[in-house]
C-alpha positions as CSV (number, residue, x, y, z in Angstrom):
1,X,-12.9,0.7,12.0
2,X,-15.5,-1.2,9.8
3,X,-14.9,-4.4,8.0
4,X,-15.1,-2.8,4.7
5,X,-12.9,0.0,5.5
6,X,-10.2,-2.4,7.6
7,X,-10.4,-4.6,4.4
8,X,-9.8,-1.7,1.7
9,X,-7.1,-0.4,4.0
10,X,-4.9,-3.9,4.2
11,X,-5.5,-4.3,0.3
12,X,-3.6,-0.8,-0.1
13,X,-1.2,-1.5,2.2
14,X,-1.0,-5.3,0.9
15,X,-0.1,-3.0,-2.8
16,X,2.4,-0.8,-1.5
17,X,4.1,-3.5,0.4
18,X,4.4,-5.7,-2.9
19,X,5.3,-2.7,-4.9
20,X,8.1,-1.9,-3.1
21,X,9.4,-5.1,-2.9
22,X,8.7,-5.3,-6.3
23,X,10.7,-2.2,-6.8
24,X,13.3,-3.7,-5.5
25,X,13.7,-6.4,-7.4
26,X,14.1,-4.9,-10.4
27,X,17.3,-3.7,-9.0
28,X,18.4,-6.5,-6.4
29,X,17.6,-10.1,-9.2
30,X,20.7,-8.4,-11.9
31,X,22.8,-6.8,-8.8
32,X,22.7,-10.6,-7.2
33,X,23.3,-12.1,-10.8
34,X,26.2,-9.6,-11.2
35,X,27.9,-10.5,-7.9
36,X,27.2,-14.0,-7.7
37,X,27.4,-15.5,-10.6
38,X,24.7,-17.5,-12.4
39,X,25.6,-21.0,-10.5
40,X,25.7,-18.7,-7.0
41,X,22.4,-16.9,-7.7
42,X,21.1,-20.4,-8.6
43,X,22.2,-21.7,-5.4
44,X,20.8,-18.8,-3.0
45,X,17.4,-19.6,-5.0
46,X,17.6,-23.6,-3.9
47,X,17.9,-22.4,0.0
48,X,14.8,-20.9,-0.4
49,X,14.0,-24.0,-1.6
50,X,15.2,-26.4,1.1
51,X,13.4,-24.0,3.8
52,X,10.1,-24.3,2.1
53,X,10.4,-28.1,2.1
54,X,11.5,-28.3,5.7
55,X,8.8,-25.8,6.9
56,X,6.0,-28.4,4.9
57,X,6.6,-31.5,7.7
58,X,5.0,-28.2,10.3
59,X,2.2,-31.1,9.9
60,X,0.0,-28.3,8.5
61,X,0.0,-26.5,12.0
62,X,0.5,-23.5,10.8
63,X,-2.3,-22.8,8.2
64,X,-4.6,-24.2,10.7
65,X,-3.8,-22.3,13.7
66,X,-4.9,-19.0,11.6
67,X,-8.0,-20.4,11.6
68,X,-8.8,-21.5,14.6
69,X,-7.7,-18.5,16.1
70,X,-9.9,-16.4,14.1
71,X,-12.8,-18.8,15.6
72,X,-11.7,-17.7,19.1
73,X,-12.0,-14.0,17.6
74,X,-15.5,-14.5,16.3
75,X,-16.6,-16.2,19.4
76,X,-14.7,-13.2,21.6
77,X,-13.2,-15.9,23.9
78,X,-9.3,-14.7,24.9
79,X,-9.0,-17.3,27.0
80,X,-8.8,-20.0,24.4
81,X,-7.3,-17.7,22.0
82,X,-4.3,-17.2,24.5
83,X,-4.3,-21.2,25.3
84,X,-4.7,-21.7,21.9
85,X,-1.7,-19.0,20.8
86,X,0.9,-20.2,23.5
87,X,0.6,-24.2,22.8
88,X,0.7,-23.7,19.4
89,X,4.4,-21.8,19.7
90,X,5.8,-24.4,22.3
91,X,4.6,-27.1,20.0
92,X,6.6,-25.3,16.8
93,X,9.7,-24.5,18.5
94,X,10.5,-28.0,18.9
95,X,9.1,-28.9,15.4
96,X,12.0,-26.4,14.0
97,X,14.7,-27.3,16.6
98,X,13.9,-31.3,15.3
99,X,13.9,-29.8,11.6
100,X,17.5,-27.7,11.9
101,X,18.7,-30.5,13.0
102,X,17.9,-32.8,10.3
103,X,19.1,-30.2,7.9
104,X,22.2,-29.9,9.3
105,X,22.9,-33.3,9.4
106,X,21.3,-33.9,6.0
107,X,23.5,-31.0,4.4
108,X,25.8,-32.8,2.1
109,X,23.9,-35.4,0.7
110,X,21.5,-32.2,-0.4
111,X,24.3,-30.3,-1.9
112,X,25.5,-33.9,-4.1
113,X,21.5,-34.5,-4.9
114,X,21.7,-30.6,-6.1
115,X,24.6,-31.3,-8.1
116,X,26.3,-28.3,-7.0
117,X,29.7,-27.8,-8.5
118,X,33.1,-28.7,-6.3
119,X,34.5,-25.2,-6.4
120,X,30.7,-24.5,-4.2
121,X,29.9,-27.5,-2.4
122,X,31.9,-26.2,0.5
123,X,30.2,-23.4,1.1
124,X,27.0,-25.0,0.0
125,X,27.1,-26.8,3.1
126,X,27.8,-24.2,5.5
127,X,25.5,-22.2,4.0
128,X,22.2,-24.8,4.4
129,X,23.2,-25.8,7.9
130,X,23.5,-22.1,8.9
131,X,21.2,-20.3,7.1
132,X,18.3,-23.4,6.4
133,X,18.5,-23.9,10.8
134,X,18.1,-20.7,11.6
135,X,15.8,-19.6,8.7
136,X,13.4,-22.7,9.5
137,X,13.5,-21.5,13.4
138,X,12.1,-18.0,12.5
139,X,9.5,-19.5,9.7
140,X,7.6,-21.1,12.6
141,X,7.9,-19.2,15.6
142,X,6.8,-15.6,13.5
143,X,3.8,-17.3,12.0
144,X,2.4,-17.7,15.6
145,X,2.0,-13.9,15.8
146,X,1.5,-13.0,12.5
147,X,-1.6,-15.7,12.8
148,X,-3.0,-13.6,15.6
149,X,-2.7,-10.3,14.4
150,X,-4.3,-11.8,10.8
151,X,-7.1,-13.5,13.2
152,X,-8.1,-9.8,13.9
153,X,-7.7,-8.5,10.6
154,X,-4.9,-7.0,10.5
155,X,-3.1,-7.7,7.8
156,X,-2.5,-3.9,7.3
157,X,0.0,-4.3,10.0
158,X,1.8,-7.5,8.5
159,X,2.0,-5.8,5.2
160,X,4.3,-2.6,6.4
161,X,6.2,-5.4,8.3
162,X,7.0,-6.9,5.1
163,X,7.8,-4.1,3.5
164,X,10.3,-2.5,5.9
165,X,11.6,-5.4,6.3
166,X,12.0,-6.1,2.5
167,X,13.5,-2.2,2.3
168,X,16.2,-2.7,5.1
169,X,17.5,-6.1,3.7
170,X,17.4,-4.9,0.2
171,X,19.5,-1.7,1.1
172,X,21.9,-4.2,3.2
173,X,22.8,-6.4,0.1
174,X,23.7,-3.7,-1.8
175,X,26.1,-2.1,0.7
176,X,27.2,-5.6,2.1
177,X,27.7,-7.4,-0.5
178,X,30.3,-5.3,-3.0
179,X,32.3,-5.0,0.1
180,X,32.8,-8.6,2.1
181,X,35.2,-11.2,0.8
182,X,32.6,-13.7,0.6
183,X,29.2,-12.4,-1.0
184,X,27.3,-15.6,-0.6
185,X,28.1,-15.4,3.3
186,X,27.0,-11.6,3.0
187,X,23.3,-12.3,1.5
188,X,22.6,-15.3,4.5
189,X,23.7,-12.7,6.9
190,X,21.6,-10.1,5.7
191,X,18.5,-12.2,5.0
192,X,18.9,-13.5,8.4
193,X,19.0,-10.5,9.6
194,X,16.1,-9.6,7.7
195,X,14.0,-12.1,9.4
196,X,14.6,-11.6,13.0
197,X,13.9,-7.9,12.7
198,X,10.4,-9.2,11.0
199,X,10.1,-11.3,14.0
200,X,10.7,-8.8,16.2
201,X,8.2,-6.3,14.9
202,X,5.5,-9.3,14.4
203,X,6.0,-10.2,18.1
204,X,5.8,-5.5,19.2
205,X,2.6,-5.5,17.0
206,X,1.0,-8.1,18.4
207,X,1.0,-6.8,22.0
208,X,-0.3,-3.5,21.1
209,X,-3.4,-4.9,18.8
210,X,-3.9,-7.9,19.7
211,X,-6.2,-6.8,22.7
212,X,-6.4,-9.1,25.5
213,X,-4.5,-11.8,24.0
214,X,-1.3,-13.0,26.0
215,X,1.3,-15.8,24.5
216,X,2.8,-16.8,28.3
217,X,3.7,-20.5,29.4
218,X,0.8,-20.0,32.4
219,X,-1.6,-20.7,29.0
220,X,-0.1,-24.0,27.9
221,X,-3.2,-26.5,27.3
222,X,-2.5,-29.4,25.2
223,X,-6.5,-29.9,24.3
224,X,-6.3,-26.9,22.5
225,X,-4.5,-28.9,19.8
226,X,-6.9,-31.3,19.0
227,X,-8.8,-29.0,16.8
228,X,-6.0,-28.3,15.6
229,X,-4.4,-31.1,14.6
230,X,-8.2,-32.3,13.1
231,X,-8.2,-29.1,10.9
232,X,-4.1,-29.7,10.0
233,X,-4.1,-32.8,8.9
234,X,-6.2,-31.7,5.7
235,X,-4.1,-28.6,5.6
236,X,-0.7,-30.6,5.7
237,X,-1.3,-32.5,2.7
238,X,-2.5,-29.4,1.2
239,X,0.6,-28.0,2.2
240,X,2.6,-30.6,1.1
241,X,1.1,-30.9,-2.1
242,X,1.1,-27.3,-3.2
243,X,5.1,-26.8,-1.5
244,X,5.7,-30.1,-4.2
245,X,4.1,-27.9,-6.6
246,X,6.0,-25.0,-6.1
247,X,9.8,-26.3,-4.9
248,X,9.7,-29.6,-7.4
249,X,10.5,-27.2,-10.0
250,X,13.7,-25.4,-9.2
251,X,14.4,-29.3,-8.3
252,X,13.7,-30.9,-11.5
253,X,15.9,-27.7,-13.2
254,X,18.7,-28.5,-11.1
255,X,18.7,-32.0,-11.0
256,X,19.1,-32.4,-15.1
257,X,20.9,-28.6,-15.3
258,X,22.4,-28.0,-12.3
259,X,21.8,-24.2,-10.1
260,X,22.3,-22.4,-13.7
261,X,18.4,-23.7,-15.3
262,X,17.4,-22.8,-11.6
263,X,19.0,-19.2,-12.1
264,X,17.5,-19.0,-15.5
265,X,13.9,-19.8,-13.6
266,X,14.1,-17.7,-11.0
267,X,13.9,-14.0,-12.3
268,X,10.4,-15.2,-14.0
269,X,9.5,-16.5,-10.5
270,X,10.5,-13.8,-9.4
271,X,8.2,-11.4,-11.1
272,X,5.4,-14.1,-10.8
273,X,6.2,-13.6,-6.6
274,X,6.3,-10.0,-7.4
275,X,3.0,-9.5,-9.2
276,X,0.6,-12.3,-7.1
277,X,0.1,-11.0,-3.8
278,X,-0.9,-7.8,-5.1
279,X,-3.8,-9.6,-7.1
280,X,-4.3,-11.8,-4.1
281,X,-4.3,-9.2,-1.4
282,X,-7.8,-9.2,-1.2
283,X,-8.6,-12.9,-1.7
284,X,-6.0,-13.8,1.4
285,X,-7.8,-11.7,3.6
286,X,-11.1,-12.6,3.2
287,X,-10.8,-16.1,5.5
288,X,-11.8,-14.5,8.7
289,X,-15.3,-13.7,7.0
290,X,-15.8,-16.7,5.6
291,X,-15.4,-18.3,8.8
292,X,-17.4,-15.7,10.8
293,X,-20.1,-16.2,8.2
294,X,-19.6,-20.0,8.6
295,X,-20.1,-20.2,12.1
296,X,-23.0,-17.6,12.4
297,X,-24.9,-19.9,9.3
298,X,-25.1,-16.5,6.9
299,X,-25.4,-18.2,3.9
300,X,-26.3,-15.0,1.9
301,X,-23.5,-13.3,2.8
302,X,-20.9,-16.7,2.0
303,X,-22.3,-16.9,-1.6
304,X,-21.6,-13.0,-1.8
305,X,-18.0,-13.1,-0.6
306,X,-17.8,-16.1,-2.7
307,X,-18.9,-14.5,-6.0
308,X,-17.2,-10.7,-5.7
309,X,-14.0,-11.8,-4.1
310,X,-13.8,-14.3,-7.7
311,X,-14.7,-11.2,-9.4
312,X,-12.7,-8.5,-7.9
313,X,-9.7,-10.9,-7.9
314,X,-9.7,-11.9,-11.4
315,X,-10.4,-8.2,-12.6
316,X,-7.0,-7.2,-11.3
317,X,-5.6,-10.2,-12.3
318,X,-6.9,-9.4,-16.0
319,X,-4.6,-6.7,-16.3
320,X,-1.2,-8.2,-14.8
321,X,-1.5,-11.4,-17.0
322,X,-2.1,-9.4,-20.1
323,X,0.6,-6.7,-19.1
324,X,3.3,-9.6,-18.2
325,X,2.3,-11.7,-21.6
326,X,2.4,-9.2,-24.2
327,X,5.4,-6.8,-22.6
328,X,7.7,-9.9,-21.3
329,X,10.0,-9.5,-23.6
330,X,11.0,-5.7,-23.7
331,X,10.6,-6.1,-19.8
332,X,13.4,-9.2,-19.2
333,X,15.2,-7.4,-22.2
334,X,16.0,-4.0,-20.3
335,X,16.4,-6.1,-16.7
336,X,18.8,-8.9,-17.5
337,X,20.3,-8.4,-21.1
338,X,23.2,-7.2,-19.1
339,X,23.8,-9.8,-16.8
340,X,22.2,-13.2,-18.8
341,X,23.2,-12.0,-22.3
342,X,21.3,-13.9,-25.4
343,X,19.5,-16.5,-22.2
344,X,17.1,-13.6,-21.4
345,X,15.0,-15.2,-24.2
346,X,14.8,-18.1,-21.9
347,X,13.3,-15.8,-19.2
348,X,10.8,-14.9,-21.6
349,X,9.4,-17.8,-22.4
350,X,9.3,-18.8,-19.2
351,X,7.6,-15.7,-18.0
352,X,4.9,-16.1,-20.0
353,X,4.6,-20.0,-18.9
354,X,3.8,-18.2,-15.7
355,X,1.5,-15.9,-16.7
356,X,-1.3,-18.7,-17.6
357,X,-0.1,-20.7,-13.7
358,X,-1.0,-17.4,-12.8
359,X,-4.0,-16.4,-14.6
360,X,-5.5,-19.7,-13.4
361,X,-4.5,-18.9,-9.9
362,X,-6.5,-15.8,-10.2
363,X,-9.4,-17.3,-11.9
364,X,-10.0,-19.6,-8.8
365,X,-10.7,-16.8,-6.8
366,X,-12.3,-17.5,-3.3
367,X,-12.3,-20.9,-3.6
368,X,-9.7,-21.6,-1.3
369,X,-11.1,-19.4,1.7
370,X,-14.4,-20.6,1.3
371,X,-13.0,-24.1,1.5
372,X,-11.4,-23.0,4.8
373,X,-14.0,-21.2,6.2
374,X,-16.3,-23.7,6.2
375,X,-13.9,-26.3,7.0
376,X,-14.3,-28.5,3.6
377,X,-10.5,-29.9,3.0
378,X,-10.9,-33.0,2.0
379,X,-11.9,-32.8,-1.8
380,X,-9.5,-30.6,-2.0
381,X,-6.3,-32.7,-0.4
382,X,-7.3,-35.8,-2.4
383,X,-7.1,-33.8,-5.7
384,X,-3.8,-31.6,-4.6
385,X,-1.6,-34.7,-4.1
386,X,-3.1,-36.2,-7.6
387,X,-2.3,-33.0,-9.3
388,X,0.6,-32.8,-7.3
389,X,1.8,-36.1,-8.6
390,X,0.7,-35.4,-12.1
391,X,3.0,-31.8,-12.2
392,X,6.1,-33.5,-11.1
393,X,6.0,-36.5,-13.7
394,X,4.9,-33.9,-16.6
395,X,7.8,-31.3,-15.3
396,X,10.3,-34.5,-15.4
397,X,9.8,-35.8,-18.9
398,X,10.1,-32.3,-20.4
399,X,13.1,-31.0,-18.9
400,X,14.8,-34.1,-18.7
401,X,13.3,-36.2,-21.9
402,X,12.8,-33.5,-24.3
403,X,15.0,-30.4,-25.9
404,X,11.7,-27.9,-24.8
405,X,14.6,-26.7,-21.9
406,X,13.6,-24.3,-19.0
407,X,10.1,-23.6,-19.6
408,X,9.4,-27.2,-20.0
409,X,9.5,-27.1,-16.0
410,X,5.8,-25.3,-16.2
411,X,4.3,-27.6,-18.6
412,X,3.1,-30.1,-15.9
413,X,2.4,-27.1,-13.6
414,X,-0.2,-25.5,-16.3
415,X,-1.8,-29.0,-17.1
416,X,-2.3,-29.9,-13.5
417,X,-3.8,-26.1,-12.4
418,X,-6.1,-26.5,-15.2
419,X,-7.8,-29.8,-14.0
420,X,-7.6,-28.7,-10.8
421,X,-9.7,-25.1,-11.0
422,X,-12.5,-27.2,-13.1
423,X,-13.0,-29.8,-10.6
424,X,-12.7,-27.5,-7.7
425,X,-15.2,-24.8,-9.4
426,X,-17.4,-27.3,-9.7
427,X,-17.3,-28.4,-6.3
428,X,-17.2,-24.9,-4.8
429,X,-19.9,-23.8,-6.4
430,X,-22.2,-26.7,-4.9
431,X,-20.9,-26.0,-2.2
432,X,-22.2,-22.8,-1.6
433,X,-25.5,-23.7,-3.5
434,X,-24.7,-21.1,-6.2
435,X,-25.9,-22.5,-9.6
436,X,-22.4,-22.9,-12.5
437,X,-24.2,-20.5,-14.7
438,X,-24.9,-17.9,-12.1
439,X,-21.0,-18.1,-11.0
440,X,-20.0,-17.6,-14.4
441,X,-22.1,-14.8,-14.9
442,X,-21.5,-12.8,-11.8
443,X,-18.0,-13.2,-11.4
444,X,-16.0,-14.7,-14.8
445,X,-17.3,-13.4,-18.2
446,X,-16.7,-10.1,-17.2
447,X,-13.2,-10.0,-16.2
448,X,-12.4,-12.7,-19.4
449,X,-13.1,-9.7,-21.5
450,X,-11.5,-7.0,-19.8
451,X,-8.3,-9.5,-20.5
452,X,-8.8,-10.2,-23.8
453,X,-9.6,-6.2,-24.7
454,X,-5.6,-5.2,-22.9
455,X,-4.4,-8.4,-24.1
456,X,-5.1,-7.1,-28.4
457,X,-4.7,-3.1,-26.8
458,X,-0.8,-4.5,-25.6
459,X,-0.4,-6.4,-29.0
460,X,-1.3,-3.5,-31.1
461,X,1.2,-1.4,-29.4
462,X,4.2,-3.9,-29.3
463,X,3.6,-4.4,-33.5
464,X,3.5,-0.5,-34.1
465,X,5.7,1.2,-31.9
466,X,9.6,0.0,-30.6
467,X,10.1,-0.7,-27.1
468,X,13.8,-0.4,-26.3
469,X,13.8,2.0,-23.2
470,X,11.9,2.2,-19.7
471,X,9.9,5.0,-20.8
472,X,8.8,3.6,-24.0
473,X,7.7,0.2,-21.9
474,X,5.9,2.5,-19.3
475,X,4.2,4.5,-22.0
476,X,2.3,0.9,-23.3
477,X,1.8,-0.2,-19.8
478,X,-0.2,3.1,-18.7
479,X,-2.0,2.9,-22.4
480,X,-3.3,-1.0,-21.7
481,X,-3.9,0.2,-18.3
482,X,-6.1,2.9,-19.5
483,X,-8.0,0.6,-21.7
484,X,-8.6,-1.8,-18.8
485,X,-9.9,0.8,-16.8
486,X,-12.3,1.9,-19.7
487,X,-13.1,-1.7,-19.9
488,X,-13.6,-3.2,-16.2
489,X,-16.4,0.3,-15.7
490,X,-18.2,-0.6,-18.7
491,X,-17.9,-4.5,-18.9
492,X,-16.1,-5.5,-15.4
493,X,-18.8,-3.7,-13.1
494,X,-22.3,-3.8,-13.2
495,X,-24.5,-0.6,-12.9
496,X,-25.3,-1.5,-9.0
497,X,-21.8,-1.2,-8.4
498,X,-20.2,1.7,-10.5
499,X,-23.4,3.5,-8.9
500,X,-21.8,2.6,-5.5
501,X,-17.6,3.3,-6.7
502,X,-19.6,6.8,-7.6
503,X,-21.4,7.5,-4.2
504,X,-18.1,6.5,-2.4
505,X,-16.1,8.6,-4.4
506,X,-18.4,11.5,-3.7
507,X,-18.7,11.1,0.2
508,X,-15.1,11.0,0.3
509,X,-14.5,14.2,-1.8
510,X,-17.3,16.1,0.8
511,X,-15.6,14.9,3.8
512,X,-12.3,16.0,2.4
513,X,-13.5,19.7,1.3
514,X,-16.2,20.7,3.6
């Protein structure tokens, strides 16, 4: 199968995969909030919390062992990839043993920091030193097979992973849960459930496409990780700074509200985890190419990636910011008036706070890939941990100093994105010898427009017509969707490439009816 056509296939799957989930959520987030109880569903939110933070001190192993194995792909030698493979997962099996132990030991001083109520602390405890061990185990032994089977582009396969796996566990809670005596103890047992049958399939996949790799102890060569470790230092303070970025928040919430701010943050997290891989599918995949290009010095086709992976990405990205924006609050209205009462206006707010993280998230594009690909971290460490730095104070004085509340949590987060996708476009774009103007151009006016034509199509609609039902919410969705369709052909694409949607479109309807 060709690039393009391996490519087009993960980004579907990448969709359905997130859409499910997605799905899903709308039905799991007010089930969990029904049966748990704000301060619970709070608390289930923090674990996820605690396991990201553990899963940071990997050293940045991790992130870099997807890219040197993709190296060993483009240079077709399965010896070191195999070397390189079975090292790597002897090396992260003690890193998690070291780690579960540390949590467990560390439980209860978490649980007072957390300021967890007495009537949970209890279980609290079990809870991290059960499901944090076992959870932190599986988050570094899967990524050494889902590294390999990304190295050879499939992501198509790690996608439908994710997606039954996300089916099965979500089916589980709702059958579980209503009928154990604990439901907290019922959602770790289901999610941990939920990730060894993830491993399991990661681990059957990657001996059937994976061709001629092996992961066997006859492989174990310790130079194999000096690369490695070279490439993961960057990549663990980039790590590091970005798992600050994205766990300091439920922190903050909970150390000046307790789990309830957290449970008022997560359902706009929640959507905001929902919605971003779907826009990001494509930009995710696209570091194997930029390190093939790299390493075979085709500088042609980097600045292409570069320009219509920015492009493509914030397209898409275009019409899920202005969808999320204008229809947030009908959307948390219908979902969580139920179960949150009058505080789904906080959920508004805040999903809208996310929108613009988002929306700058989208707008920097390929940067990060190219950045990998071509092995330039440093820049970008230095000015993750500043930013890093600068989010957390921000996030602090506002929840804790102000009477802003939840959302305040974002502030620092949208101050500290937007100094950080100037500097880094700047940087990028020298990088790749691409002039600012050009960049802009090519791959940003276009899509600004697209947004801001949905963004007043979605505003008209909300001030004329009532929104107090599914149906009525779908019926403005799939109108701004039609008006962003209108507007990415006309505005979004140039004439080179709706001449090429066209040709594709045409060889596909001949193969199908001849």
């Amino acid at each position: 199968m060709s690039v393009v056509k391996q490519i087009i296939r993960n980004t579907f799957t990448g969709w359905l995969a997130v859409g499910v989930r997605g799905a899903l959520a709308l039905i799991i987030v007010p089930f969990l909030l029904s049966r748990l109880g704000k301060e619970g569903f709070g608390l289930v939110g923090l674990l996820g919390v605690i396991v990201s933070m553990a899963v940071v001190a990997d050293l940045g192993l991790r992130s870099a062992l997807g890219r040197e194995l993709t190296e060993q792909v483009a240079r077709n030698d399965r010896q070191a990839f195999s070397e390189l493979a079975s090292t790597a997962l002897v090396l992260y099996l003690c890193i998690a043993c070291l780690l579960g132990f540390i949590g467990w030991m560390l439980a209860p001083w978490t649980v007072e920091a957390l300021k967890v109520s007495e009537s949970l602390q209890g279980d609290a405890i079990t809870m991290i030193r059960l499901y944090g061990t076992l959870s932190i185990l599986f988050s570094f032994i899967t990524p050494v097979f889902s590294a390999a089977l990304s190295s050879y582009h499939r992501f198509d396969v790690i996608n439908s992973v994710q997606m039954i796996s996300g089916i099965i566990s979500s089916i589980a809670l709702l059958i579980i849960i209503p009928v154990v005596e604990s439901p907290l103890y019922g959602w770790v047992g289901v999610m941990l459930t939920s990730e060894a049958i993830v491993l399991v399939l990661t681990v059957v996949f990657f001996h059937r496409f994976c061709e001629g790799a092996k992961i066997n102890i006859h492989f174990l060569n310790g130079k194999r990780l000096i690369p490695l470790f070279h490439l993961g230092g960057y990549l663990y303070v980039i790590q590091l700074a970005q798992t600050l970025t994205n766990t300091a928040n439920s922190i903050v919430l909970s150390s000046f509200m307790g789990p309830v701010g957290v449970a008022l943050y997560q359902p706009a997290s929640k959507i905001s985890a929902m919605f971003n891989p779907i826009v990001m599918t494509l930009t995710e995949q696209l570091y194997p190419l930029t390190t093939k290009f790299h390493t075979t010095e085709n500088k042609e086709k980097l600045q292409k990636t570069f320009c219509l992976g920015a492009k493509y990405t914030l397209l898409l990205g275009s019409l899920v910011s202005a969808c999320i924006f204008i229809f947030a609050e009908p959307v948390a209205r219908l979902w969580l008036f139920d179960s949150l009462g009058e505080d789904y206006l906080i959920v508004v707010q805040v999903m809208q706070a996310f929108v613009i993280v988002d929306l700058m998230t989208y707008a920097s594009g390929t940067q990060w890939p190219i950045l990998l690909g071509m092995r330039k971290l440093q820049f970008l460490a230095i000015l993750l941990i500043l930013t890093a730095i600068l989010n957390i104070a921000v996030s602090i004085y506002f929840v804790g100093f102000t009477t802003v509340g939840v959302v305040g949590v974002l502030y620092g987060t949208i101050i500290s994105k937007l100094i950080r996708i100037v500097l880094l476009s700047i940087y990028v774009v020298r990088l790749v010898e691409i002039r600012m103007l050009s960049y802009l151009q090519q791959s940003i006016i276009g899509p600004v427009w697209c947004l801001l034509l949905s963004g007043i199509t979605g505003t008209i609609l909300m001030q004329n017509f009532s929104c107090n039902s599914w149906i009525e919410l779908i019926f403005m969705v799939v109108v701004t969707f039609m008006i962003w369709i209108g507007s990415c052909w006309f505005i979004g694409l140039n004439a080179i490439e709706r001449q090429h949607i066209l040709m594709t479109v045409k060889k596909i309807y001949q193969k199908k009816f001849s």
